[in-house]
N, C-alpha and C positions, 0 to 999 in steps of 0.2 A: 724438248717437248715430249710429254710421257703423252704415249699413244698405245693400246692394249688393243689389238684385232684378232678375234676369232669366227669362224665360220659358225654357223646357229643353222640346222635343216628344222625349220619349224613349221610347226603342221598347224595349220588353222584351228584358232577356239583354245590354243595356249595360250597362257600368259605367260610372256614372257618381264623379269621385275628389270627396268630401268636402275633404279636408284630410290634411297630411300634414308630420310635424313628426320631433326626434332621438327620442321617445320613443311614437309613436303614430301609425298610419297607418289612415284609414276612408276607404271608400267603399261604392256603394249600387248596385243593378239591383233594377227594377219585375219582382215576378215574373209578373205577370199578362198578361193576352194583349192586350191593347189598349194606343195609345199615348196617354198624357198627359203633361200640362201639368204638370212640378212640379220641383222643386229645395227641395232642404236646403242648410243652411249651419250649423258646430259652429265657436262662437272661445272661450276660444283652442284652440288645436288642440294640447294636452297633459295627459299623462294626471298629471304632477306639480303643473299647477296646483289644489290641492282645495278650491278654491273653487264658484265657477259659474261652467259653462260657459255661453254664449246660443247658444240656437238660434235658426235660421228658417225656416220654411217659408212657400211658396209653392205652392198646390196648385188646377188648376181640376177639382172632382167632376165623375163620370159623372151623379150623380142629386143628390137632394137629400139633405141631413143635417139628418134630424132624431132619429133613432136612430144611435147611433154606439158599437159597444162594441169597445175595442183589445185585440188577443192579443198579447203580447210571448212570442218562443219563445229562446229566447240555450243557442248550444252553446258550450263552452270545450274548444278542444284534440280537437274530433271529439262530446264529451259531454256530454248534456241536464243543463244548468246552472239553467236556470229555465224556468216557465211563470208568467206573469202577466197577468191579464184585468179591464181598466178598464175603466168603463159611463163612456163622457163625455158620452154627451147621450142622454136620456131622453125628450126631447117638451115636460118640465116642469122650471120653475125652474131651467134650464142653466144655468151659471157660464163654460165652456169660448165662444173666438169661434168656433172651426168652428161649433157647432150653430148650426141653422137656417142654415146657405148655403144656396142653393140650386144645382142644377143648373145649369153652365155657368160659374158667378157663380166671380171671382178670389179663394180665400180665399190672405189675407197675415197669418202671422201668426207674433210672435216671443216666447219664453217661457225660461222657465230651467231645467235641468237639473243638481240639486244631485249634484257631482262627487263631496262628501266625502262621502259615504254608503256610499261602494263602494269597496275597493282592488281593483283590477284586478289580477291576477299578470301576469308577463311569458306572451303567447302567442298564442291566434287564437280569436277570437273570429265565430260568425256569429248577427247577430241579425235575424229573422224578424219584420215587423209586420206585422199582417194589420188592416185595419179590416171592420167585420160592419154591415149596417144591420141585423140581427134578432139577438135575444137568441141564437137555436135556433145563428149563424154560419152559416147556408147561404146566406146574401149578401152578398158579399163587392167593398167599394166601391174598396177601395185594399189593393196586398201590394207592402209592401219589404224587400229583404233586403238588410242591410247587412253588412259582411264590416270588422273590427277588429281591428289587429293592433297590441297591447301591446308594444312592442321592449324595453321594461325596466320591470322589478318598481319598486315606488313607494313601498317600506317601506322 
């Protein structure tokens, strides 16, 4: 399994580039005000393969994860496309490896993201992840916004 991990101190309002291929170009900026420790990685890096993509991350938390609920926000072409809100760690019987890192501690970790699920149209996509350690989201451990841009329809 080819696996490339390097540390990234990136400061808010970079972009930092993903991947970038004849059919699909992504990259990502920390929207939050503080600089961390983290990098993504998406292979293959096309929007024609509809299989699975692998991801990676690489992320050192501000605090601890033991509550962790993700808001995914995704605009297409300027317009609210979806809102989507996952509980990934509760305290109890976690399944996900973020839960329970703690503060400081290197979470490495790489997962799949099923491609065929979704046909993408050709266009621009921005998608917004916010991670919350409270239910209520008025704490807010990790925000990336990643920016996606479909160069051709897949149908």
């Amino acid at each position: 399994m080819f696996g490339l991990f390097f540390f990234i101190l990136f400061t808010p309002g970079v972009s930092e580039f993903v991947c970038t291929s004849s059919d699909l170009e992504m990259s990502y900026t920390l929207c939050d005000s503080t600089v961390h420790a983290f990098m993504f990685n998406l292979t293959p890096c096309s929007m024609m393969n509809k299989s699975v993509w692998q991801a990676a991350l690489t992320w050192i938390p501000k605090s601890d994860i033991h509550f962790l609920k993700i808001v995914f926000n995704v605009w297409y072409d300027g317009a609210k496309a979806l809102l989507w809100k996952e509980l990934l760690c509760s305290g109890a019987d976690d399944e996900y490896s973020v839960c329970g890192t703690l503060k400081g501690e290197t979470l490495v970790s790489e997962f799949d993201i099923k491609g065929s699920r979704i046909n993408f149209p050709k266009g621009n996509y921005t998608i917004l992840v916010q991670g919350f350690s409270d239910d209520s989201e008025d704490n807010m451990v990790m925000c990336v916004n990643f920016t996606m841009t479909v160069k051709q329809d897949a149908f």
